[in-house]
C-alpha positions as CSV (number, residue, x, y, z in Angstrom):
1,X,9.7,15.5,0.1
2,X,12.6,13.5,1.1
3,X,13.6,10.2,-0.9
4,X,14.1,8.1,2.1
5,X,11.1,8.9,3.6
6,X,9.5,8.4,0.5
7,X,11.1,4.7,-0.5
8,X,10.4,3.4,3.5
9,X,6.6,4.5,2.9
10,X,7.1,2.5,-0.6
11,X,8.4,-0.1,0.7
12,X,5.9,-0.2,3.9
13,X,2.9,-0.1,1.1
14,X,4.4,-3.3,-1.0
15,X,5.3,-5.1,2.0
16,X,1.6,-4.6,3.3
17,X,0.3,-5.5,0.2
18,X,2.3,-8.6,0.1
19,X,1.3,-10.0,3.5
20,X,-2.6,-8.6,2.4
21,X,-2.0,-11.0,-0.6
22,X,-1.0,-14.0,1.1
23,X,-3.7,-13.7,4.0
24,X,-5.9,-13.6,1.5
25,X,-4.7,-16.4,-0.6
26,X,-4.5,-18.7,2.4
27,X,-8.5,-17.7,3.3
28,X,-8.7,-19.1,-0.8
29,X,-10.3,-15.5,-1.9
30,X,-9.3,-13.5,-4.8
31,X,-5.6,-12.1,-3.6
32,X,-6.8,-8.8,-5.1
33,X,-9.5,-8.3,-2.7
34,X,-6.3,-8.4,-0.7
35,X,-4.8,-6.2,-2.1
36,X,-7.9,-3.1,-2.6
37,X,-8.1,-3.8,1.5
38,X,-4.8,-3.2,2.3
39,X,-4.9,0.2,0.0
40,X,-7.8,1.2,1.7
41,X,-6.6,0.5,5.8
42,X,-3.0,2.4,4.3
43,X,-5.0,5.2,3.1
44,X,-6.0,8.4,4.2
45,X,-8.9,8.0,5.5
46,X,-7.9,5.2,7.5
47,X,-4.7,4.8,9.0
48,X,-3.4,7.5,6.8
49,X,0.3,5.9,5.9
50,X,0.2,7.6,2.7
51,X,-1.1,10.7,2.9
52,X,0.3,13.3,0.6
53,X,-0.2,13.8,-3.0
54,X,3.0,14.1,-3.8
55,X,3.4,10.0,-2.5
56,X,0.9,9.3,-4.6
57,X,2.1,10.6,-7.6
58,X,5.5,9.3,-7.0
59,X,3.9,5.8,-6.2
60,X,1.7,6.4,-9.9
61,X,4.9,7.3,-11.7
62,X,6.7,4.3,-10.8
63,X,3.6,1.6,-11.8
């Protein structure tokens, strides 16, 4: 996998989760709701942003 394309997905999934935060936040619900709908819509089975395991693992490994 290469590390560029690997970091922009990163960096697409925190950004996402930042904006899912603050939505959230503003509607005065728990910004982790926020956050688990964001994961979910990113996902596989959604829009499928992050798809392989190998992401995964790398995204795991760094938190």
């Amino acid at each position: 996998m290469d590390e560029h394309y690997a970091l922009t997905h990163l960096a697409t999934v925190l950004a996402a989760a930042f904006i899912g935060g603050a939505v959230f936040q503003k509607l005065k619900q728990p910004v982790l709701v926020g956050y688990i709908i964001v994961g979910i819509i990113l996902g596989p089975s959604v829009l499928g942003v992050v798809q392989g395991r190998e992401e995964i693992s790398l995204m795991a490994e760094l938190g």
